[in-house]
C-alpha positions as CSV (number, residue, x, y, z in Angstrom):
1,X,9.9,38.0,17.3
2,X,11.8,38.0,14.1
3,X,12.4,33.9,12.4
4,X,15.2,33.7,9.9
5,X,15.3,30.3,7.8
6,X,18.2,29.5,5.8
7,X,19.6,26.7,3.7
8,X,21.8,26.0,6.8
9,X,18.9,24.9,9.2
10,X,20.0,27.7,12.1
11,X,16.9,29.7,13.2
12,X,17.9,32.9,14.9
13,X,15.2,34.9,16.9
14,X,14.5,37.1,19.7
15,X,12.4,38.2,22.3
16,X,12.3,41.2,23.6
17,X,15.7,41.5,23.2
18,X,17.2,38.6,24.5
19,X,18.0,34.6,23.2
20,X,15.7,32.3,24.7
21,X,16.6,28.4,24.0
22,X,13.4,27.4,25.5
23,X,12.6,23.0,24.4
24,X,9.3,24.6,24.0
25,X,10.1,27.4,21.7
26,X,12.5,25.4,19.5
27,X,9.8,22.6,19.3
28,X,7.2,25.2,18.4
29,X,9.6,26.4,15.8
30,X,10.5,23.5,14.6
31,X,6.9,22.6,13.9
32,X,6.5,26.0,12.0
33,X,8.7,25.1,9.9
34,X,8.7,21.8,9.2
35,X,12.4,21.4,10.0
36,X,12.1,17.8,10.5
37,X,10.1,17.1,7.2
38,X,12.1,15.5,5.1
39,X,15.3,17.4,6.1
40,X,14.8,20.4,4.6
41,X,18.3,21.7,5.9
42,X,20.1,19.5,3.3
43,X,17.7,19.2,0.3
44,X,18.6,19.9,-2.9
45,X,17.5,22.3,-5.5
46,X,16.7,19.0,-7.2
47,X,14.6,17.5,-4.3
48,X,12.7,20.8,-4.2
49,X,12.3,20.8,-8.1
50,X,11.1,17.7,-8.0
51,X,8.6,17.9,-4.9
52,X,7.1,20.8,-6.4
53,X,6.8,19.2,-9.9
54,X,8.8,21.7,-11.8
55,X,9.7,19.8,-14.9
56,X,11.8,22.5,-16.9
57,X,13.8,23.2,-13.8
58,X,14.6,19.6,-12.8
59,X,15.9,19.2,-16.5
60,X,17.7,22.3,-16.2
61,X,19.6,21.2,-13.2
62,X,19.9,17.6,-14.3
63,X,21.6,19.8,-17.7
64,X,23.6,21.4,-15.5
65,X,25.6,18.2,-14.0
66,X,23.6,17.6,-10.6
67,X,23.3,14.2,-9.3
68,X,20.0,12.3,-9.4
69,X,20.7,10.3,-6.8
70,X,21.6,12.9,-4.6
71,X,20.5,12.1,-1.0
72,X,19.0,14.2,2.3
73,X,20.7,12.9,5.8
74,X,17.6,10.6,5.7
75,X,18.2,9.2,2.4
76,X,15.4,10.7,0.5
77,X,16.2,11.1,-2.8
78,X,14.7,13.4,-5.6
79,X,12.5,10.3,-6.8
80,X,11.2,9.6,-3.8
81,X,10.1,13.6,-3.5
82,X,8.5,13.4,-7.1
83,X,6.6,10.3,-6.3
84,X,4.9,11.1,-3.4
85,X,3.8,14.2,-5.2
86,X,3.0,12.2,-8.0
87,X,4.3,14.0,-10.5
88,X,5.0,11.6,-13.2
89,X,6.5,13.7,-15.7
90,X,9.5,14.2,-13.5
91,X,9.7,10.6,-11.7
92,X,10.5,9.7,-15.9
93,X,13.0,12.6,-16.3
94,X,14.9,11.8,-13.1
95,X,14.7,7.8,-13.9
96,X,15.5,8.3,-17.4
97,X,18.7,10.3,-16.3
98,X,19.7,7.5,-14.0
99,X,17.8,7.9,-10.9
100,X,17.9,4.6,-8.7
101,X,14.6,3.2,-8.3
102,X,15.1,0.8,-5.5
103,X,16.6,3.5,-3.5
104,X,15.6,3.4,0.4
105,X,14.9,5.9,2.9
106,X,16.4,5.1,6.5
107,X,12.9,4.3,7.0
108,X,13.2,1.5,4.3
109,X,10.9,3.8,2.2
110,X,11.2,3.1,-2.1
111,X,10.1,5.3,-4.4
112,X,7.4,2.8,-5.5
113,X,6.0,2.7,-1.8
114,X,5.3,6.7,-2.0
115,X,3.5,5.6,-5.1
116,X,2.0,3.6,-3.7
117,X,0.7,5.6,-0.6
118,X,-0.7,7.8,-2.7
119,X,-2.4,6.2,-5.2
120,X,-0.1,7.1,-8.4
121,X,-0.7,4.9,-10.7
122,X,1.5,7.1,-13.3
123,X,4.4,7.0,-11.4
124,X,3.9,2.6,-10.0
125,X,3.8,2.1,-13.8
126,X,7.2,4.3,-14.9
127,X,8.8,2.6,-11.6
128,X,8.2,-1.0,-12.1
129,X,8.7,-0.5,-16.0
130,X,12.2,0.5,-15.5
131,X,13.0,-2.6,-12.6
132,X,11.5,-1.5,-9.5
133,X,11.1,-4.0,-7.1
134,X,7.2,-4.9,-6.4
135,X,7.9,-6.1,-3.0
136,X,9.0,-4.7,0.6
137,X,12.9,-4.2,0.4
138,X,12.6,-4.3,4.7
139,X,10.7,-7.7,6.2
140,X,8.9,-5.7,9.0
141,X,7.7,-2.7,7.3
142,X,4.6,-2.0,4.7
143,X,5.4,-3.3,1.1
144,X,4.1,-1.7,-1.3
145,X,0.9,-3.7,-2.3
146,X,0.0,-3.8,1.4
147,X,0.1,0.1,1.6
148,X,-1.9,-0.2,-1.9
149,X,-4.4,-2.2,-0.5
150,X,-5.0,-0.3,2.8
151,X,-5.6,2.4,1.6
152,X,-7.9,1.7,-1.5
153,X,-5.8,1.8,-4.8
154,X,-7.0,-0.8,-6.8
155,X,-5.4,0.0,-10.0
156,X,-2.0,0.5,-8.1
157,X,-2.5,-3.2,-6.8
158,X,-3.7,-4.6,-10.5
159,X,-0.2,-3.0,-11.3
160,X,1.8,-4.4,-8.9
161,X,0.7,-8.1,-9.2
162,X,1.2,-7.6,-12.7
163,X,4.6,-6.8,-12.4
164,X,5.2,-10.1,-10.0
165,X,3.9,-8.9,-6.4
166,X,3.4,-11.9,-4.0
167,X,-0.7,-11.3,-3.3
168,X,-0.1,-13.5,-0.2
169,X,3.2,-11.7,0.9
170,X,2.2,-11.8,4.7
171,X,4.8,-9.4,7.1
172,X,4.6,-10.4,10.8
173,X,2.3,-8.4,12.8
174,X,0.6,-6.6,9.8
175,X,-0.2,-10.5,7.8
176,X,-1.3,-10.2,3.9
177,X,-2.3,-7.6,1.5
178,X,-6.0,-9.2,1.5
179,X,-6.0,-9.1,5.7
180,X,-4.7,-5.5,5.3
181,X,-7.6,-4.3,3.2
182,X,-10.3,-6.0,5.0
183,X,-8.4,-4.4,8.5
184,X,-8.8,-0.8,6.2
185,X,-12.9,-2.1,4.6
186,X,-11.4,-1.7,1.1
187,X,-14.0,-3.7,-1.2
188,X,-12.1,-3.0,-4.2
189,X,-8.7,-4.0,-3.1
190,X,-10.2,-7.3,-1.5
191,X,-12.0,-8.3,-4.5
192,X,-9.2,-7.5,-6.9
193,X,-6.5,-10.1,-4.7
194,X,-9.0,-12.3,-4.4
195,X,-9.6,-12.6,-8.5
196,X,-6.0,-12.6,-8.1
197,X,-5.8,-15.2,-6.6
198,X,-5.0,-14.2,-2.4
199,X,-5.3,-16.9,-0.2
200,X,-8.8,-16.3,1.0
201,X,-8.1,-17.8,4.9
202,X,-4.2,-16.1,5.0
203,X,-4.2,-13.2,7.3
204,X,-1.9,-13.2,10.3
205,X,-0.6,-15.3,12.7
206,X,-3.7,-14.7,15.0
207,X,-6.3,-13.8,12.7
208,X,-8.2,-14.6,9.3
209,X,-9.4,-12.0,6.9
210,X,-12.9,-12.8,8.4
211,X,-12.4,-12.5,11.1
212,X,-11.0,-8.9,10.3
213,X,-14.0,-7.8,8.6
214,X,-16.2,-9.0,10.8
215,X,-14.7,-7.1,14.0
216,X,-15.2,-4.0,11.7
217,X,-18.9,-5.1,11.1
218,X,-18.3,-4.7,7.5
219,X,-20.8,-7.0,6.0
220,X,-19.8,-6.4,2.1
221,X,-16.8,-8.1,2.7
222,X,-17.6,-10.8,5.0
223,X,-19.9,-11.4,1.9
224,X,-16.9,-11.4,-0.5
225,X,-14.7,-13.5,1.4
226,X,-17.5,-16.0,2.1
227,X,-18.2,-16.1,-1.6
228,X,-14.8,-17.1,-2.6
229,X,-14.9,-20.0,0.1
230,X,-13.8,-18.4,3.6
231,X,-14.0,-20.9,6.5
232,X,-16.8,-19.5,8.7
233,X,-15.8,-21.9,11.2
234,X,-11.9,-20.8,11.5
235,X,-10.4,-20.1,14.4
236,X,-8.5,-16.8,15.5
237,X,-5.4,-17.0,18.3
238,X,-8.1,-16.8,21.4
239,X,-10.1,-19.6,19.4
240,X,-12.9,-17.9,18.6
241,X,-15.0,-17.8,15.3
242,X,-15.5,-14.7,13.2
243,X,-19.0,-14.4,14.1
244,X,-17.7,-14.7,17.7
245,X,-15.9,-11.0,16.7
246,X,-18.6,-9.5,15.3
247,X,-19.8,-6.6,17.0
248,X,-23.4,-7.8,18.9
249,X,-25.8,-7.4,17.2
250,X,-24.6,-6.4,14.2
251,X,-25.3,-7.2,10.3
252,X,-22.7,-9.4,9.8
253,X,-23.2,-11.1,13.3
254,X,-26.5,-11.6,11.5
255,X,-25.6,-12.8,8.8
256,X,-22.8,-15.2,9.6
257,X,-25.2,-16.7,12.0
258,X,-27.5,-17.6,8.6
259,X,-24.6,-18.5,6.5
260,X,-23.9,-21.2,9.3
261,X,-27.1,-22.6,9.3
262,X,-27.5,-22.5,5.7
263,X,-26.4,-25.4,3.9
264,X,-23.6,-24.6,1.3
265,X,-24.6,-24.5,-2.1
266,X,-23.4,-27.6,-4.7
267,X,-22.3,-25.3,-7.8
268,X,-20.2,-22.7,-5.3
269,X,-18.7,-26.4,-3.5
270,X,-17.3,-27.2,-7.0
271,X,-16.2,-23.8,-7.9
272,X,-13.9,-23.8,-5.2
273,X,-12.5,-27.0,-5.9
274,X,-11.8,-25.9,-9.6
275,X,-9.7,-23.1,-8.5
276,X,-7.7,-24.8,-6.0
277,X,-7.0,-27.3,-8.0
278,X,-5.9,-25.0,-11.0
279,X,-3.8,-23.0,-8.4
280,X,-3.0,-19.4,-8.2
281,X,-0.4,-19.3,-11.0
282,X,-2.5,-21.1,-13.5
283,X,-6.4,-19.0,-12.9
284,X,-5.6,-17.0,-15.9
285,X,-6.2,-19.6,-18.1
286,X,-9.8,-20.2,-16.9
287,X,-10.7,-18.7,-19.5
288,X,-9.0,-20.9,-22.1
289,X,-11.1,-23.8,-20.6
290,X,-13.3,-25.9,-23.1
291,X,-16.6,-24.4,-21.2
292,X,-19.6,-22.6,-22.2
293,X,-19.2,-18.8,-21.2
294,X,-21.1,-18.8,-18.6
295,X,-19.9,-21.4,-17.2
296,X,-16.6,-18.9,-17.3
297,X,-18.0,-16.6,-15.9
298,X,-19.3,-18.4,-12.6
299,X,-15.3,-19.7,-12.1
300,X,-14.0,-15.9,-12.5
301,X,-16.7,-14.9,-9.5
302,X,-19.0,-12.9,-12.2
């Protein structure tokens, strides 16, 4: 069988000597070759300059007079190819040449959430320096700290709040970055929205963060979110507890069964009070307080 593929998209072959337009052939084919993959049939030299992280030859196009903002039938542009390679160098030579940065895919896709899904951190830094929007450009899909915090990037999520990302931006069906990284066991993320300031009991409309990470029977992060004041006591849509969740017999069954018994300690009462009555915008200046460090230190969770 001989495969031919061109810039066109047509794929001509044969067996033994005659066509066969099999679905199964073509969808075997098609698979082979990745046809569907970002529309390979209608990418540019600059999309594949870019994907491939060819610096000299994307500026040598660019030179040359084509567009950065060039598009593939499903509106994938150059950027978005050089981000979810993460390859910073170009990402800056296509946005310094005018590359959009809010651009979309027909998927509702930025250039920031292939950053983002990635983890790179480069690339979440050149976009948002240059006016990429931190948050989800279509209400039912992944923003970009949510696919940040699932998936473990802690230093892309430091970046994005930074840069104005709502930590308790909650997206129906999927709830808040803090839910989405307890759903995914992602410590780091957790902790870091929570010293952000995350709403510790925002998750969905049916469920709490606790109530996430105790169906997982991950016990570090029932511990986290306890710490910073979780209700052990909420209820989820079919009115049950989070250690009503946990798996039987599992650590943080255990250990939600303790916590309930176990009366709640004076200093972490008042610590929570502090902070809710500073409010999220206003934590960062904790640590202008009139306090003794250490004193600090216990507010900030340290």
């Amino acid at each position: 069988m001989t495969v031919v593929k061109d810039r066109s998209a047509s794929i001509i072959f044969n067996m033994k000597g005659g066509e066969d337009d099999d679905d199964d052939v073509w969808n075997a084919l098609a698979v082979i070759l990745d046809i569907d993959s970002g529309s390979w049939a209608d990418r540019s030299p600059l999309h594949d300059a870019a994907s491939q992280g060819r610096l000299l030859s994307l500026k040598t196009l660019i030179s040359q007079g084509h567009s950065v903002n060039v598009l593939t039938i499903d509106h994938v542009s150059p950027l978005h190819e050089a981000c979810i390679g993460n390859h910073v160098a170009c990402a800056r030579a296509l946005i310094d040449s005018g590359a959009n940065v809010n651009v979309t895919t027909i998927d509702g896709a930025t250039p920031l959430f292939n950053s983002c899904l990635v983890g790179g951190l480069g690339c979440v830094e050149a976009l948002l320096e240059s006016g990429a929007r931190p948050g989800a450009n279509v209400p039912c899909r992944f923003s970009p700290i949510h696919e940040a915090s699932s998936r473990g990037h802690s230093k892309c999520v430091e970046a994005l709040v930074m840069w104005g990302a709502d930590v308790d931006f909650d997206i129906p069906h999927v709830g808040t970055p803090l839910y989405a990284s307890c759903v995914s066991q992602q410590w780091t993320c957790a902790r870091k929205l929570l010293d952000k300031g995350a709403n510790v009991q925002k998750g969905t409309s049916f469920s709490t963060p606790l109530h996430a990470a105790a169906e997982r029977d991950c016990t570090e992060i029932v511990k986290l979110l306890l710490e910073f004041g979780a209700d052990v006591n909420a209820r989820d849509l079919e009115f049950r507890r989070p250690v009503e969740v946990a798996p039987p017999s599992s650590l943080s069954e255990g250990f939600l069964l303790v916590y309930e018994a176990t009366p709640r300690l004076l200093s972490h009462l008042c610590r929570k009070r502090i902070r809710d009555c500073l409010g999220r915008p206003r934590l960062h200046l904790l640590g202008h307080l009139p306090l003794p460090e250490a004193v600090k230190d216990f507010l900030h969770f340290r």
